[in-house]
Residue, then its C-alpha position, 0 to 999 in steps of 0.5 A: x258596774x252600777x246601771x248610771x255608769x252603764x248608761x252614761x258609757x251606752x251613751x257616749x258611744x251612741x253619740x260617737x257612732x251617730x251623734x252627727x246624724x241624729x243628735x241626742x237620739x244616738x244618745x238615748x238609743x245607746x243608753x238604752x242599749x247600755x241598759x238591755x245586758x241587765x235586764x237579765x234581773x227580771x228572770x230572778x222572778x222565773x227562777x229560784x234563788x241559787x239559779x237567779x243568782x248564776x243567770x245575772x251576768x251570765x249569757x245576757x252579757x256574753x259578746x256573741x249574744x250582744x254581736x246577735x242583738x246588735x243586729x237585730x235591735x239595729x235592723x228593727x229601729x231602722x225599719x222603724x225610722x224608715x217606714x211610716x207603716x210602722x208607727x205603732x210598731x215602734x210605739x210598741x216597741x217603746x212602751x216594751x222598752x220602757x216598761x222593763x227599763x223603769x221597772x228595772x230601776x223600781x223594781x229589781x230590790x222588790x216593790x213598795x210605795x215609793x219605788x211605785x211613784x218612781x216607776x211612774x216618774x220615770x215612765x210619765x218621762x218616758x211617755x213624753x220621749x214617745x209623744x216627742x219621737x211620734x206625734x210632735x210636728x215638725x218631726x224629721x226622720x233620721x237619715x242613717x244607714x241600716x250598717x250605722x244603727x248595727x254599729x251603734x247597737x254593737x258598741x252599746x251592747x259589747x261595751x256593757x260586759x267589756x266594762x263589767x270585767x274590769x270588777x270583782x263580780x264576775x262577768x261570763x262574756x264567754x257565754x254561751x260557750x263557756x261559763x268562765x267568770x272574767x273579774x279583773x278586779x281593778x274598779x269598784x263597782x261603783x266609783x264616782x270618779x270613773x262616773x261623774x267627770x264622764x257624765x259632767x262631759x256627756x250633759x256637756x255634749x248633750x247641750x251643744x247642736x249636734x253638728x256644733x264642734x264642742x259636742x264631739x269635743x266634750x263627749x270625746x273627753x268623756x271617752x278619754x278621761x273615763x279610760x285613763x281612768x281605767x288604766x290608772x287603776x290597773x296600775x294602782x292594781x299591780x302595786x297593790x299586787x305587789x304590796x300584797x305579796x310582800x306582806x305575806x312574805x313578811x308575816x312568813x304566811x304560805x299561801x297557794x293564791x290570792x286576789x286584791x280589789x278596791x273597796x266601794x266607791x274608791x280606787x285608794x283602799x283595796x282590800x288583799x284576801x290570799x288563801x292556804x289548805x286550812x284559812x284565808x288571810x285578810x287586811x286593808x291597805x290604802x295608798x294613805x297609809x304610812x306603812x306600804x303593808x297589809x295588815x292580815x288576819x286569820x280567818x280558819x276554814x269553817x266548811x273542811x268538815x262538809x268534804x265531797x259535800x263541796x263538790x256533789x251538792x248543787x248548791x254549794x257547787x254553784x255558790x263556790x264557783x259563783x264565788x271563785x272558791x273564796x268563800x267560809x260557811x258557817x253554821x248557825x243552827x242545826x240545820x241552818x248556815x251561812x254562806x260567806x262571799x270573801x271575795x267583797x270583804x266587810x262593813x264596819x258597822x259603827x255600832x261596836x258590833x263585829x264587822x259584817x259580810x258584804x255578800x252573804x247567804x242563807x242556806x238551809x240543810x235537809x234530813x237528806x243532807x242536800x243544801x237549799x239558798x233560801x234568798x237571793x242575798x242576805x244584807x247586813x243587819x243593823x247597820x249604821x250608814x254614817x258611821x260606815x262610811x266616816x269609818x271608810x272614809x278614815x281608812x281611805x285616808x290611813x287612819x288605821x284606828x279612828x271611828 
């Protein structure tokens, strides 16, 4: 999910392990752990496009990796508290975490003016978190065992890829043993109402003593309200499941397989996507609608003439698995094509323009017939952002044809 729900949920589990012992520093070193799975973004500047966009959510998420640096980011801050010889090690060790942190938040879409002046924001903050740990008087050096900072890093780390399959995306929590994609498909990668009521309980916590009954009280109820969240859309997701599968009977439409998943920022609208030898079928259904069905269209496959092509050239493989196989291509010059993503639908762009891919790429082809990505991805063009979203917001609420 988005990198605040990670740290808001990297948090509340540092508070649960320590939070009695050490206060808001279970909080901020459990946000960071949260943060440390997506730091993998920083090799897209080592890798090229297809290769950068296989890595992401890939062995930096897989559970034996996080179970490996658990132990290692355990033992080193405790050796960092426990030994005063170790003060500008852990400084070190600070500005290490800081810069590929804020860097992270500045960065990871490219560079500009203003994301500089975050980047300084964010690390002048971060070099007062340094000055407060180090350098300020009266500092007490927490009492915890080596076995309760693991615990502390395991939860923080193990979480992150645990929470990340839930979504559509993909998350490869096998690695480095198997590059399966685990996609429950049953949250947005962002939806505020999974995130905001946990951080409003994790600042509530934050704000009470740590030894004061109310903080354990209101960082439980994060934890709490956060997971019934979670179940209550793996519930919405079976219903739709079903809703789905009706409206391809209804329509008298064969298909071999098929996928639902929310839209952005909600758990009202899914979006059905199910696939035949020849087309995929698409449509919205919102629990506002006064119709329990999905409205389908037809979408031909584009890509049936490329044949082995599919399956020999790197690029379409890799793009085709990152994708679980739901995807089109579509040619858009004489070597030039479009690689489509199905899996995360459209936007409408509000300008009478047809609705654009969320997820979609450029691919070029060579005089030797091999494909090549040409950037990490391709965002839509000419987009109206308010009119998009009055339009989502129309279709949340089932109203089928306003824009």
């Amino acid at each position: 999910m988005d990198s605040l729900t990670q740290i808001v949920l990297g948090a509340a589990v540092g508070e649960a392990a320590l939070g009695k012992k050490v206060g808001n520093r279970a909080m901020i070193w459990g946000a960071i752990a949260g943060t440390i799975p997506d730091l993998d973004v920083f090799a897209n500047y080592f890798l090229t496009p297809i290769d950068a966009l296989a890595f992401h959510r890939g062995i930096s998420h897989g559970l034996f990796t996080n179970f490996v640096l658990a132990l290692i980011l355990g033992f080193g801050v405790h050796k960092l508290y426990q030994q005063p010889w170790h003060r500008w090690f852990g400084i070190g060790l600070w500005c290490i975490l800081g810069i590929a942190i804020m860097g992270y938040f500045s960065f990871s879409n490219g560079i500009s003016g203003l994301k500089f002046l975050l980047f300084l924001a964010l690390s002048s903050g971060w070099a007062f978190m340094v000055y407060l740990r180090y350098f300020r008087k009266g500092y007490t050096t927490p009492e915890v065992s080596l076995s309760g900072w693991i615990w502390l890093f395991m939860l923080g780390l193990i979480t992150h890829p645990i929470l990340d399959c839930f979504t559509n995306y993909g998350t490869q929590i096998f690695q480095p043993f198997s590059n399966y994609r685990v996609a429950f498909n049953n949250i947005s990668v962002v939806d505020p109402l999974y995130t905001l009521p946990f951080l409003v309980c994790l600042l509530s916590a934050a704000a009470f003593d740590r030894m004061h009954p109310s903080r354990r009280f209101w960082n439980n109820a994060g934890l709490i309200l956060s997971s019934l969240y979670m179940i209550f859309t793996i519930v919405n997701k079976t219903r739709v499941n079903t809703i789905f599968e009706n409206s391809l009977a209804m329509d008298e439409i064969k298909y071999e397989r098929f996928m639902t998943t929310p839209t952005i920022l909600n758990n009202a609208l899914w979006y059905g996507l199910a696939e035949s030898e020849d087309a995929y079928y698409v449509g919205l259904y919102s629990f506002l609608d006064k119709e329990k069905k999905f409205t389908l269209n037809t979408i031909p496959k584009s890509y049936l003439h490329l044949g082995d092509t599919l399956s020999s050239d790197y690029t379409l493989r890799t793009l085709s698995w990152f994708s679980d196989g739901y995807f089109n291509i579509k040619k858009t010059g004489d070597y030039s094509y479009e690689y489509i993503d199905l899996r995360f639908g459209g936007l409408p762009l509000g300008n009478g323009e047809e609705e654009q891919s969320v997820f979609k790429f450029n691919l070029r082809q060579d005089q030797n017939g091999v494909f090549e990505m040409l950037e990490d991805r391709q965002k839509p063009e000419n987009m109206d952002v308010k009119m998009v979203f009055q339009s989502l917001w129309n279709r949340i609420l089932g109203r089928t044809h306003e824009k």
